[in-house]
N, C-alpha and C positions, 0 to 999 in steps of 0.2 A: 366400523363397528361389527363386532362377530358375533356369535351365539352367545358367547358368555356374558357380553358387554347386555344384552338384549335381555339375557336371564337376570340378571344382576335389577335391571331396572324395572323388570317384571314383580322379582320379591319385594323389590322396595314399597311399589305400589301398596300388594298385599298386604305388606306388613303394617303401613301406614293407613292404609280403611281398617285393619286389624286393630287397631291400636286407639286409632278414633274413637271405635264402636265400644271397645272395651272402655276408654278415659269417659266414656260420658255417661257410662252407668256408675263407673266412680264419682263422677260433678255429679249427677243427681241424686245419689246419697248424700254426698259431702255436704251440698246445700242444703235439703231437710236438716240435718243433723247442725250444721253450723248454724240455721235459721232457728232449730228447736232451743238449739242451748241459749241462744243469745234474749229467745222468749223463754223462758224459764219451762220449756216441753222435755219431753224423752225424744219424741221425732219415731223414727223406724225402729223396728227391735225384731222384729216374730221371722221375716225371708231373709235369710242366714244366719251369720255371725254378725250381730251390732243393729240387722237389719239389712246389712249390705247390699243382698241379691233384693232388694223393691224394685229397682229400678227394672231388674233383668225381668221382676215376675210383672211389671206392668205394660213392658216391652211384648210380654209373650200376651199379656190379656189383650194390649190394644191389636197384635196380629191375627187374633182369632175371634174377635168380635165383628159383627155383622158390618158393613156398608151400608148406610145410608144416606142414598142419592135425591135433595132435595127437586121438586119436579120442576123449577125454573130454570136450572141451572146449565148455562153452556159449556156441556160435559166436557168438550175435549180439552179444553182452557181451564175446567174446576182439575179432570184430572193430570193436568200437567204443570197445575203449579207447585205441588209440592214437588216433584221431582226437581225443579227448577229452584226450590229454595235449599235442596242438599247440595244440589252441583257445582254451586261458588264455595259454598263451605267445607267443602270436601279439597276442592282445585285450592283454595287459599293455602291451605297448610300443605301442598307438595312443593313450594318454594322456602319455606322455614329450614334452616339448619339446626337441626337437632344437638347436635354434635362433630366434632373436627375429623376430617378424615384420617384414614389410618390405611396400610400398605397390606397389599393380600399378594406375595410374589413382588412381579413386577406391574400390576394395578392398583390403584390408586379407588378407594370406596369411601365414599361421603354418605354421612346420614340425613341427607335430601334427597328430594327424590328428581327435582330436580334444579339447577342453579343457571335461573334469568340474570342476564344484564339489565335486563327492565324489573327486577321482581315489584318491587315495590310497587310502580307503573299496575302491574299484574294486581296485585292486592288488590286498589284502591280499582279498577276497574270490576273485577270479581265482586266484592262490596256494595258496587253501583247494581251488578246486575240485580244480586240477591233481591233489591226491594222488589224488581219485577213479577216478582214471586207471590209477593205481601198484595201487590196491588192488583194483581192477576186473579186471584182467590179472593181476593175481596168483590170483586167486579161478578166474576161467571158465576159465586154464588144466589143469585140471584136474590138478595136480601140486604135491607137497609143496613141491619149491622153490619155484616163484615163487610160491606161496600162505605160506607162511613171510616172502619176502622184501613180500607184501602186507598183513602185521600189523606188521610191521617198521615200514613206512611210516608206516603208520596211526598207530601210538604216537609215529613222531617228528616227522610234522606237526603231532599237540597239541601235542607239547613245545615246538617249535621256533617254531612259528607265532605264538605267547601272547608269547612274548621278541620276537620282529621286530614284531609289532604294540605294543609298551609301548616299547621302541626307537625307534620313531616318535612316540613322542605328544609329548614332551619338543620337537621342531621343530614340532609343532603349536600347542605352546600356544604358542611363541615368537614364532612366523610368525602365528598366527593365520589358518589358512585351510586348507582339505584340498584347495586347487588346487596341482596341480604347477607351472603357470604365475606365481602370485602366488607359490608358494614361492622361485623362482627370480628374481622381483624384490624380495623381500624380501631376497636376499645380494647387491643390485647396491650400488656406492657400495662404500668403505673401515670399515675399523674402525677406532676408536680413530685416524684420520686415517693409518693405515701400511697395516695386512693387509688383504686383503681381507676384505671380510664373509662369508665366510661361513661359515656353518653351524656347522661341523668345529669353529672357533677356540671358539666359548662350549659347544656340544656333543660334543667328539671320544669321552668315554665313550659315548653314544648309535650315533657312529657306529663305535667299536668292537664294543659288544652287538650291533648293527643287521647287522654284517662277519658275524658269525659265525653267527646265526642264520640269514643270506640263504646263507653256505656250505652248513648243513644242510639247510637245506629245499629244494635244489638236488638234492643228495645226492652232494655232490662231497666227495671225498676229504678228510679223512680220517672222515667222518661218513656214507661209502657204503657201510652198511651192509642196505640195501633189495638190492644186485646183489653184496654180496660174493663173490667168485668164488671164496675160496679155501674158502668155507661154503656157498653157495646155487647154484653152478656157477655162475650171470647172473642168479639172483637172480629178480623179477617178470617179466623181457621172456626169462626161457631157451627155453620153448618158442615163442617168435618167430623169422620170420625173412625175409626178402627186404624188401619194401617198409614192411612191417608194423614191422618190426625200427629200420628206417631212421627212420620218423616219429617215435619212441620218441628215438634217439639225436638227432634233428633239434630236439627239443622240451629236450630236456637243453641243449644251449650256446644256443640261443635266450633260457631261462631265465638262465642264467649272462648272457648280455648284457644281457639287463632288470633283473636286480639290480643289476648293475653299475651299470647306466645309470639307477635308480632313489638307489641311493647319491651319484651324482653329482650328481642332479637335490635332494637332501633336502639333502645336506649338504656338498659341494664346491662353490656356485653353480653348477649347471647349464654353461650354455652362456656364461656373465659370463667375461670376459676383458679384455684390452686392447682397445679400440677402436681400429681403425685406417682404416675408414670412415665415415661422416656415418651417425648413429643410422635408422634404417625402410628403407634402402635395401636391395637386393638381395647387393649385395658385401658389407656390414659382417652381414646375413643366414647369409650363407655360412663368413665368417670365426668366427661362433658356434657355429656348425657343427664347422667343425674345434676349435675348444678343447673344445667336448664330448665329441668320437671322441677327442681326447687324455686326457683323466681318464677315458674311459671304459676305454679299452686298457690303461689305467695303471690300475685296479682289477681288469679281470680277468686282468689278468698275475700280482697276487695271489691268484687262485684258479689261477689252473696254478703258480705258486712252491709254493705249500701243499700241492698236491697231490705236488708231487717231493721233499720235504723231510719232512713228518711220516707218519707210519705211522698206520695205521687203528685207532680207536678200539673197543675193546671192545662190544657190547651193552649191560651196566649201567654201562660210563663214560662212553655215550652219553646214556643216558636220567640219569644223576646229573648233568653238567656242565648238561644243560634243566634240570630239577625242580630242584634244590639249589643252584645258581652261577646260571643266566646270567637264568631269572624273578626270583630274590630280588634283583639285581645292579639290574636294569632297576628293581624295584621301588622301591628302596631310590634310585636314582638319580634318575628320575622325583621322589621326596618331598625330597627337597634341590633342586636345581632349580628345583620350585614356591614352595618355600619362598624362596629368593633371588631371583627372579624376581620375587615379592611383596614383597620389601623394597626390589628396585632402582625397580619399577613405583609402587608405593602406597608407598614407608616402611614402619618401624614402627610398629603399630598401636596402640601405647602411644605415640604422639609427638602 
């Protein structure tokens, strides 16, 4: 590895917290706006065009508003969970393939930042930490609420977590590979010489299970019950606030775009689309680009649609729909699956 190889992987970094930062002041328009129209609101209008810059100008209000430090609280643990809930949300999306490499010279640049043999493995451990976050800030604030909304967590990343990891295995065995790169050249090419290959068409139960468990472990609506406001006031982050508060909410839709953009990558082909440039180049690069911000936006528009549409789930019809439905589902799915997979792959073993 040279200087170049070293700069190369330095801008990529950049460009991808660049890019985060920028997509989730876009999500938090989108969602007022997509939630306003679907309640029959205006939503934002007055900080830019459409309203656009709210998110930027609330961004700027929560950085210059005051800190305030409840007097219970075990400072160094209140202030280190939020940084602790950006750091998986951030780490999650530098294994995502954006789009297909393309040739600069004689190197070779991918738009990842960077590509595990383990990625997925990497995912769903990152995911795991996150809650530590949730239940960390809940605890050192030294307050029933957000200590309440930090068991809350606790019980529903077991739950939830166990279902999105068994949701995924079923494209593991298919694909045979836990790279998110190889998974998304395993749906390039046609099915059945029509649809495209991928994923969804032989697995769409998986990426049902896959939808909903990636909802909950978000804690997006109607499965947010860690902040419910009408029970817990705000839940883990209530006694937060100014910058602290910010990082918390900044790490929430970051999250939401990496699921989203993990679902696309497992089970929508990635970045595969129409080719409309000669295959390593920099333009047909680009153009993979755009098809994957397309099914990306297009899945999490289904998490702002669900959130303005179903009502919040109970506590025990939270923790029954994990334990009782959505493991057993996975379960049960997963063993048929393997089982036809093994008749299509090997035959009958009586043959």
């Amino acid at each position: 590895m040279d200087f170049l190889d070293v700069l190369i992987i330095i801008v990529k970094v950049v460009v991808a917290f660049v890019f985060l930062l920028i997509n989730t002041l876009l999500l938090i328009w989108a969602e007022r706006k997509v939630v306003a129209w679907m309640q029959n609101r205006v939503g934002p209008t007055r900080a830019g065009p459409a309203g656009v810059l709210q998110g930027l100008a609330d961004g700027i209000k929560l950085f210059f508003k005051e800190h305030i430090t409840p007097r219970n609280v075990e400072f160094n643990v209140y202030i280190l969970a939020p940084v602790l809930s950006l750091l998986p949300a951030l780490l999650i999306f530098t294994v995502i393939p954006m789009g297909p490499s393309f040739a600069i010279g004689e190197r070779t640049v991918s738009f990842q930042v960077t590509d595990l043999n383990v990625g997925l493995l990497f995912i769903i451990a990152m995911s795991s930490t996150a809650v530590y976050a949730v239940v960390l800030a809940g605890w050192s604030s030294g307050s029933k609420y957000p200590l309440l909304g930090g068991v809350r967590a606790t019980a529903q990343a077991i739950s939830y977590e166990a279902a999105m990891g068994l949701a995924l295995v079923p494209a593991i065995v298919y694909a045979g590979t836990l790279s998110l790169s190889e998974l998304v050249a395993h749906q390039s090419g046609r099915f059945a010489g029509l649809l495209p290959n991928w994923h969804i068409i032989v697995l769409a139960p998986s990426f049902i299970l896959f939808f909903i468990a990636a909802v909950a472990e978000t804690n997006r609506a109607p499965f947010d019950l860690v902040e419910a406001e009408s029970e817990l006031v705000g839940g883990f982050h209530t006694e937060y606030s100014g910058i602290r508060f910010a990082l918390f909410f900044l790490a929430e839709y970051i999250n939401i775009f990496s699921m989203s953009a993990l679902a696309v990558t497992v089970f929508l082909g990635g970045f595969n689309g129409p080719a409309l440039f000669e295959v390593g180049t920099f333009p047909a690069s680009l153009v993979g680009v755009v098809w994957f911000l397309v099914k990306t936006y297009a899945v999490v528009f289904l998490f702002f649609w669900i959130r303005a549409t179903l009502p919040r789930l109970r506590y025990d019809q939270l923790m029954e729909l994990g334990w009782k439905r959505l493991i057993p589902a996975t379960l049960a799915w997963l063993g048929v699956f393997s089982i036809v997979l093994g008749f299509v792959r090997f035959g009958a073993p009586w043959a």
